[in-house]
Backbone atoms as SQL, in Angstrom:
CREATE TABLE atoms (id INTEGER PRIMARY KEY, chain TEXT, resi INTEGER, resn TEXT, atom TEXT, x REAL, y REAL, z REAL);
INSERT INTO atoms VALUES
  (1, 'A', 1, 'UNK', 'N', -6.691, 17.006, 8.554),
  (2, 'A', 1, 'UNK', 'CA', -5.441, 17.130, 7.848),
  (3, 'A', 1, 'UNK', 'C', -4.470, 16.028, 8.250),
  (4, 'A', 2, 'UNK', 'N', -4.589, 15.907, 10.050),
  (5, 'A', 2, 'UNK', 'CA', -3.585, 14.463, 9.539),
  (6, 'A', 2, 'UNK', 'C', -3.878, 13.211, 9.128),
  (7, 'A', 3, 'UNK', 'N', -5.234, 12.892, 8.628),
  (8, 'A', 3, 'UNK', 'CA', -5.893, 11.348, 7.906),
  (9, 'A', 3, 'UNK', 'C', -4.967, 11.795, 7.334),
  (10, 'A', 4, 'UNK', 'N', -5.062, 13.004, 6.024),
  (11, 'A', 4, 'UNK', 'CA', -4.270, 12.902, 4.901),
  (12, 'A', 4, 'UNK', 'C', -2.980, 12.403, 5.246),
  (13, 'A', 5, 'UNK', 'N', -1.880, 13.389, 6.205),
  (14, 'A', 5, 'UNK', 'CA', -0.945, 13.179, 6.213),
  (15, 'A', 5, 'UNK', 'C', -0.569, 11.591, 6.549),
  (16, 'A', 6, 'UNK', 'N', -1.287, 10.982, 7.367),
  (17, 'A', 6, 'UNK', 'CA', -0.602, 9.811, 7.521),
  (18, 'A', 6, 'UNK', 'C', -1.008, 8.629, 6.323),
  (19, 'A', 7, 'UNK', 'N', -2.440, 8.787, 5.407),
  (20, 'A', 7, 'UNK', 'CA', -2.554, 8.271, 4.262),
  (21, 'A', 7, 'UNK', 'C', -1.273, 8.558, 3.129),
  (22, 'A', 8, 'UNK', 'N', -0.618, 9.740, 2.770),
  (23, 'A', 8, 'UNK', 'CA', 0.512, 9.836, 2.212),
  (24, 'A', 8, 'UNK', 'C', 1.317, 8.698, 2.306),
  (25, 'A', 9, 'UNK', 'N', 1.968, 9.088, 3.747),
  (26, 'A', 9, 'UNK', 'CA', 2.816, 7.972, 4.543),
  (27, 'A', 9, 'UNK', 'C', 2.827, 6.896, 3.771),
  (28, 'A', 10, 'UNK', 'N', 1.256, 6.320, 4.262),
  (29, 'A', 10, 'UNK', 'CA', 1.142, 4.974, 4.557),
  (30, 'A', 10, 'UNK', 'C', 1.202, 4.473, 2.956),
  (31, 'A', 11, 'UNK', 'N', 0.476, 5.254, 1.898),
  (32, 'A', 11, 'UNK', 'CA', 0.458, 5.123, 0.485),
  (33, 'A', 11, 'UNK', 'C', 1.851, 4.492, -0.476),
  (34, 'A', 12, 'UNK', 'N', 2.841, 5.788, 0.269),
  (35, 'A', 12, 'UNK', 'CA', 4.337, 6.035, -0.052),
  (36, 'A', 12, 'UNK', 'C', 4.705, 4.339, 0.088),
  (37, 'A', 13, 'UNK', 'N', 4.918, 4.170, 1.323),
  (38, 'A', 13, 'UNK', 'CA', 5.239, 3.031, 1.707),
  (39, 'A', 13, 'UNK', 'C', 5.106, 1.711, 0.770),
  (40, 'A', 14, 'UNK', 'N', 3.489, 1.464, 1.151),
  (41, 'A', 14, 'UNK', 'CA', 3.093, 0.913, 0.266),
  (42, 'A', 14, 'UNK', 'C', 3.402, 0.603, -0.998),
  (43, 'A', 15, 'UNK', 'N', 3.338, 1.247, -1.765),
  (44, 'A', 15, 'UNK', 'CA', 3.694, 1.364, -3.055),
  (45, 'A', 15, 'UNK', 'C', 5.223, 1.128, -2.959),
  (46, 'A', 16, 'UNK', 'N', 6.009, 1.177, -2.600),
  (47, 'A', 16, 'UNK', 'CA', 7.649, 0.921, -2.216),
  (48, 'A', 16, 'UNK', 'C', 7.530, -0.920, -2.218),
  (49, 'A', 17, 'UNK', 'N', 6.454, -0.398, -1.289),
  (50, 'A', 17, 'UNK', 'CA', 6.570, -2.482, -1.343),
  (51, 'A', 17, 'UNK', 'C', 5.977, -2.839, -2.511),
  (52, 'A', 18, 'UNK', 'N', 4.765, -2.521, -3.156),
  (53, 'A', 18, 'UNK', 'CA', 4.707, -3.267, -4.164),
  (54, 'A', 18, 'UNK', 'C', 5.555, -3.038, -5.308),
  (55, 'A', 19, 'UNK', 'N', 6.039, -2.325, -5.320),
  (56, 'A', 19, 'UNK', 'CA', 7.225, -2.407, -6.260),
  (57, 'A', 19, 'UNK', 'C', 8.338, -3.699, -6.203),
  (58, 'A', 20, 'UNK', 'N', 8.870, -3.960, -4.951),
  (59, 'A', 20, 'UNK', 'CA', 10.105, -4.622, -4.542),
  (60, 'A', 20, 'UNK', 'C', 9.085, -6.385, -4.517),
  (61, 'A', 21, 'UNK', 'N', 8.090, -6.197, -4.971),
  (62, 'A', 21, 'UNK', 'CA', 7.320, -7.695, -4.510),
  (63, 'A', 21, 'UNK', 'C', 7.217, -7.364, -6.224),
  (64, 'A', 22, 'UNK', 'N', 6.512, -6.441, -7.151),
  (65, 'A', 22, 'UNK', 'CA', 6.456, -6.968, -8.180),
  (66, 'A', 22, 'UNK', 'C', 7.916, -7.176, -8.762),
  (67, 'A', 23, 'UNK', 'N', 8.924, -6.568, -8.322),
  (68, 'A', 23, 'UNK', 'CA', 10.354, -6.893, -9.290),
  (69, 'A', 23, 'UNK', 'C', 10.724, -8.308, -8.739),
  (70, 'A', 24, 'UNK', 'N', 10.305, -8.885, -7.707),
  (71, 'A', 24, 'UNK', 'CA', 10.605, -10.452, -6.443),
  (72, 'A', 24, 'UNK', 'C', 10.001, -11.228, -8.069),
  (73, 'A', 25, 'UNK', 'N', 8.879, -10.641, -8.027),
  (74, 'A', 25, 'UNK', 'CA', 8.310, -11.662, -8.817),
  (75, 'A', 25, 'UNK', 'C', 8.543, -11.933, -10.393),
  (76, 'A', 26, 'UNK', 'N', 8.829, -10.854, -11.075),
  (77, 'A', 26, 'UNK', 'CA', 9.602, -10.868, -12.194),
  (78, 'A', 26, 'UNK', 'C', 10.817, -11.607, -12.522),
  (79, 'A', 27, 'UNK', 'N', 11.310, -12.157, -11.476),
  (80, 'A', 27, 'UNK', 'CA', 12.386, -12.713, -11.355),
  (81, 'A', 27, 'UNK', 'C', 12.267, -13.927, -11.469),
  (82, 'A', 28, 'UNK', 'N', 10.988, -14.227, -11.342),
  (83, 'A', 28, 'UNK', 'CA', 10.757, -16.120, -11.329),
  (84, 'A', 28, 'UNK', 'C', 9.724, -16.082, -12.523),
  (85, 'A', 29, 'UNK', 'N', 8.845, -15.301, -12.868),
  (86, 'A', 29, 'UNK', 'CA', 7.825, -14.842, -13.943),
  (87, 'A', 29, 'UNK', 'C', 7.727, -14.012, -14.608),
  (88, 'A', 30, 'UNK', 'N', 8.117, -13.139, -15.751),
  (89, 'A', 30, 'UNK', 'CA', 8.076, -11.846, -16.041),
  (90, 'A', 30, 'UNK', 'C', 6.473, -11.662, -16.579),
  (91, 'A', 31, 'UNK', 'N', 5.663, -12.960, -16.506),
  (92, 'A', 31, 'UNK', 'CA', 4.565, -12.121, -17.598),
  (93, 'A', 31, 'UNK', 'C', 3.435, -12.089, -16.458),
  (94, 'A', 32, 'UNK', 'N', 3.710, -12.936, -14.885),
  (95, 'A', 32, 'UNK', 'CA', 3.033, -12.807, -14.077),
  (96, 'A', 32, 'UNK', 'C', 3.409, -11.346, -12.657),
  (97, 'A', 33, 'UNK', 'N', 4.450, -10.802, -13.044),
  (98, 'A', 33, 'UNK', 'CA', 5.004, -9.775, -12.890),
  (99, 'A', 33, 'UNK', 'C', 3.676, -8.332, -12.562),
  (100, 'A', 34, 'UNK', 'N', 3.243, -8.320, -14.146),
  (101, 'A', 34, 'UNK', 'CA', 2.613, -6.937, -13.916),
  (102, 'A', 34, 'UNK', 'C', 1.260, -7.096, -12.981),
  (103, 'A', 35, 'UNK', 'N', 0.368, -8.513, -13.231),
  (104, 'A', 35, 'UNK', 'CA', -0.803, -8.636, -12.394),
  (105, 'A', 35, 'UNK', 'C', -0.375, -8.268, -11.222),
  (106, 'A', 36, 'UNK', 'N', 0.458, -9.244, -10.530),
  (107, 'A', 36, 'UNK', 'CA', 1.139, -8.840, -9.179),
  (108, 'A', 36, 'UNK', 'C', 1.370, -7.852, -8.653),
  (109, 'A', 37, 'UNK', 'N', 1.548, -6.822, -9.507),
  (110, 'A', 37, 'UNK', 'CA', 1.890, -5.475, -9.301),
  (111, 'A', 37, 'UNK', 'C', 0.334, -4.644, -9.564),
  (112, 'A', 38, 'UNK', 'N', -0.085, -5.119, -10.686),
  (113, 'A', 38, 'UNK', 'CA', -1.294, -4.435, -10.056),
  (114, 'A', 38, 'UNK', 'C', -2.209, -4.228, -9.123),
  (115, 'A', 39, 'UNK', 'N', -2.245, -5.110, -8.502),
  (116, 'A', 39, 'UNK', 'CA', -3.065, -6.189, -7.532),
  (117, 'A', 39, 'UNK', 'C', -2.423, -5.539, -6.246),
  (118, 'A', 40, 'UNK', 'N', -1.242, -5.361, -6.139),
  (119, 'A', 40, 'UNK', 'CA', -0.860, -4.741, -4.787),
  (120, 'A', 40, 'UNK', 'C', -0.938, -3.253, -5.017),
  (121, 'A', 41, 'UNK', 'N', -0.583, -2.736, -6.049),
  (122, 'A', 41, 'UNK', 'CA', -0.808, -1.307, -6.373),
  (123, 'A', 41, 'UNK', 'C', -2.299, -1.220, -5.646),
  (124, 'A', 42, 'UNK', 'N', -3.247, -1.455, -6.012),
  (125, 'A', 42, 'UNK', 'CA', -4.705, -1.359, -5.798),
  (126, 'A', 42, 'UNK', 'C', -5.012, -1.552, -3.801),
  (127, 'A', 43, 'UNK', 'N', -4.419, -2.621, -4.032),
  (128, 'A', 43, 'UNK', 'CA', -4.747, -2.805, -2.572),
  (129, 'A', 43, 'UNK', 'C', -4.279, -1.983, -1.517),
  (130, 'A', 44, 'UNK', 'N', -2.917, -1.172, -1.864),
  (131, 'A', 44, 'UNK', 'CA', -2.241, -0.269, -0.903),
  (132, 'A', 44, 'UNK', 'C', -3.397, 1.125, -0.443),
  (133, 'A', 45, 'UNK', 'N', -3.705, 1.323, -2.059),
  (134, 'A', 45, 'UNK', 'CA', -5.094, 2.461, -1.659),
  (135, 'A', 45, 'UNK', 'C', -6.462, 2.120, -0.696),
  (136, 'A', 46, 'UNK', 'N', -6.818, 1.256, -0.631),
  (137, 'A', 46, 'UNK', 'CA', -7.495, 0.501, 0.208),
  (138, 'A', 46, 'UNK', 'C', -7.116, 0.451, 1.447),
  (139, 'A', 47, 'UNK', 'N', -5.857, -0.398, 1.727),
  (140, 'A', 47, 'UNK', 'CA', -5.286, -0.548, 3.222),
  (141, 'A', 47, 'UNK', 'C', -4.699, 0.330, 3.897),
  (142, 'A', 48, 'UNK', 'N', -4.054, 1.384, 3.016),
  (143, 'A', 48, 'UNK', 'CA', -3.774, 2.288, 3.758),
  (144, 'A', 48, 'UNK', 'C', -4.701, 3.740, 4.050),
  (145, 'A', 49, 'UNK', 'N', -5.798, 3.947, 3.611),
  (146, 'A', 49, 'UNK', 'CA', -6.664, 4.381, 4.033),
  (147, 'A', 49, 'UNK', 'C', -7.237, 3.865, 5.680),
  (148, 'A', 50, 'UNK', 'N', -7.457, 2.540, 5.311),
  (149, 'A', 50, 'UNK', 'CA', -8.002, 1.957, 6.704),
  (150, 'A', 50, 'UNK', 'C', -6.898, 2.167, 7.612),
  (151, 'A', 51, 'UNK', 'N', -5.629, 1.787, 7.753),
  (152, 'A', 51, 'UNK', 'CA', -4.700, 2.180, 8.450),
  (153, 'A', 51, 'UNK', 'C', -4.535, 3.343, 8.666),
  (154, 'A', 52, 'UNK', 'N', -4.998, 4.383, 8.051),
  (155, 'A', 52, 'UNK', 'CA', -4.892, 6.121, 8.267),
  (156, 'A', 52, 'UNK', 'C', -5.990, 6.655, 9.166),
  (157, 'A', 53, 'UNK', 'N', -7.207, 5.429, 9.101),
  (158, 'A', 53, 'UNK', 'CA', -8.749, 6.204, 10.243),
  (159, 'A', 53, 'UNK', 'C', -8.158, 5.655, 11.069),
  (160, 'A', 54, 'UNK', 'N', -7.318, 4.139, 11.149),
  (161, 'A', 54, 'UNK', 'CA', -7.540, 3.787, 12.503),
  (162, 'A', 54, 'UNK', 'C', -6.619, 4.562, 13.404),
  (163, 'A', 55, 'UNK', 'N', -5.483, 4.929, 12.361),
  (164, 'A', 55, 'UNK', 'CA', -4.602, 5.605, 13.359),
  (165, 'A', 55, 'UNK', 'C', -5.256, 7.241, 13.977),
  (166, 'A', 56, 'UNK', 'N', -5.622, 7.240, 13.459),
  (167, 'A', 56, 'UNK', 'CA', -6.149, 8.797, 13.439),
  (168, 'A', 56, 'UNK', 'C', -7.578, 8.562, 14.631),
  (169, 'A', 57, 'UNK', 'N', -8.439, 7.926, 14.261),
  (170, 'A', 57, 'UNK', 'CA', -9.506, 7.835, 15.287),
  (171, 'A', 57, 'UNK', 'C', -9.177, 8.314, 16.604),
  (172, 'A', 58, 'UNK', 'N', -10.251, 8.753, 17.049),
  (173, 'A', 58, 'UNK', 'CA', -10.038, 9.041, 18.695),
  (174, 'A', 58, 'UNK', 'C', -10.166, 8.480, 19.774),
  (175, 'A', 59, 'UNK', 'N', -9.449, 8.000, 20.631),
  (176, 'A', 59, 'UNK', 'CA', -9.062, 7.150, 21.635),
  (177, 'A', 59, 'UNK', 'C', -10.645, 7.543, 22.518),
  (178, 'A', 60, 'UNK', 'N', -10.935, 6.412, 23.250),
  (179, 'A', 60, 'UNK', 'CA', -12.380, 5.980, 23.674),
  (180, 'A', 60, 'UNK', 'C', -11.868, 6.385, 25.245),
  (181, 'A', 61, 'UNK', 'N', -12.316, 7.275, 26.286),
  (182, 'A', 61, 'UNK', 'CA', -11.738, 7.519, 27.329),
  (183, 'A', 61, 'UNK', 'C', -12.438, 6.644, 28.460);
């Protein structure tokens, strides 16, 4: 239960940023805007998964 919880987290986050990076970029490109945003959309599910085992894994004694 806490993978999940800290995948939330880390998801939430994520996605916060790619938002504020695809509107960065709209600002200089509007039609290169949405790739950008997709592209990090996608990747947050990815990275923050991996960031959720590693945090979560169990320390090696």
């Amino acid at each position: 239960m806490q993978i999940l919880s800290f995948y939330i987290v880390f998801v939430v986050l994520g996605e916060l940023g790619s938002y504020a990076i695809g509107r960065t970029v709209e600002q200089w490109s509007p039609t290169a805007s949405l790739p950008t945003f997709l592209a990090c959309f996608f990747i947050v599910f990815w990275l923050a998964w991996r960031l959720a085992v590693r945090v979560t894994e169990p320390k090696a004694a």
